[in-house]
C-alpha positions as CSV (number, residue, x, y, z in Angstrom):
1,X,0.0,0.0,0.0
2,X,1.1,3.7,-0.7
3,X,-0.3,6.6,0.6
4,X,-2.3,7.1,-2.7
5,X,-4.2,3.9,-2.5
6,X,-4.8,4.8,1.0
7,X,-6.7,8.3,0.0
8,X,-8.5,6.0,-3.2
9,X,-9.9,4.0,0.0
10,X,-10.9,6.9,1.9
11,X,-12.4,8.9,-0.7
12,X,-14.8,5.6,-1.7
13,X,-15.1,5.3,2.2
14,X,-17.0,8.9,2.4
15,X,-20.0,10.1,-0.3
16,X,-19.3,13.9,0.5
17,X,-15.8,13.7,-0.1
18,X,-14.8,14.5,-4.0
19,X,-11.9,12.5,-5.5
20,X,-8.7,14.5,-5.8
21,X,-9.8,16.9,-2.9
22,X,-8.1,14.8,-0.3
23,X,-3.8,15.2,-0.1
24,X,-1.5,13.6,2.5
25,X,-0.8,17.1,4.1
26,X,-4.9,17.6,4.8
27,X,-6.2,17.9,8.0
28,X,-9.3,15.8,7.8
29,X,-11.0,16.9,10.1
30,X,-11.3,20.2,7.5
31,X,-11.3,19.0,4.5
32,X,-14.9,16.8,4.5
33,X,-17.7,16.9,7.5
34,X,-16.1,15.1,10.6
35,X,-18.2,13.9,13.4
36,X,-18.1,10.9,15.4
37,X,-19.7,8.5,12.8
38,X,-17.2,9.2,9.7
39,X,-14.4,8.4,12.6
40,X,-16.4,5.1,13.0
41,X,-16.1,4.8,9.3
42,X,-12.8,5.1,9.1
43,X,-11.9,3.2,12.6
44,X,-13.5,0.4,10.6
45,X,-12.3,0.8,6.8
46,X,-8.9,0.6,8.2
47,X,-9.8,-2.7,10.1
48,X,-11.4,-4.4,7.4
49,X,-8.8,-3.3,4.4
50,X,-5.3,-3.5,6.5
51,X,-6.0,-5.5,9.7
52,X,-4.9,-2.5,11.8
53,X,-6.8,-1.5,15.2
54,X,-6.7,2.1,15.4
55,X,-8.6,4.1,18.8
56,X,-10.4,7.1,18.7
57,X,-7.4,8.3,20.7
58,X,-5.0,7.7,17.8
59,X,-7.9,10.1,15.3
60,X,-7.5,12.3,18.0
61,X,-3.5,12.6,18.0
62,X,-3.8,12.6,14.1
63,X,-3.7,15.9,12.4
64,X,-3.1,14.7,8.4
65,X,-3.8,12.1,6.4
66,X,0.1,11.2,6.7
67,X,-0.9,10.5,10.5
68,X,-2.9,8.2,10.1
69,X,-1.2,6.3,7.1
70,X,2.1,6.5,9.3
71,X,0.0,4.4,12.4
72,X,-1.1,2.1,9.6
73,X,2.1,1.3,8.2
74,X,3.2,0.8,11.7
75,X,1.2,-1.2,12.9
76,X,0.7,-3.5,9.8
77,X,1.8,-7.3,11.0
């Protein structure tokens, strides 16, 4: 996986997010509507595409998209 593929995921992930909007460097908390039920949406695309936990204290810590592909990658078995 690359960081692209990981933003492809996303942006299918989330209806109201426009492919080609979304960059490593965003914050996305600011670049599409985030509440409590897209970070459930993500907690779980992340599961079910990489077999990676991530918390809602780890969205929390992450600012960019680079965040939270860096937790990915580190976490990958």
């Amino acid at each position: 996986m690359n960081i692209e593929e990981f933003i492809k995921h996303i942006e299918a992930e989330f209806d109201d997010l426009k492919p080609g909007i979304l960059k490593a460097e965003s914050n996305f908390r600011e670049t599409f509507e985030w509440n409590s039920i897209n970070a459930l949406i993500l907690i779980a695309m992340v599961k079910t595409e990489y077999d990676v936990t991530l918390s809602a204290d780890d969205l929390i810590k992450s600012k960019t998209v680079k965040d939270i592909y860096a937790l990915i990658e580190n976490r990958k078995s």
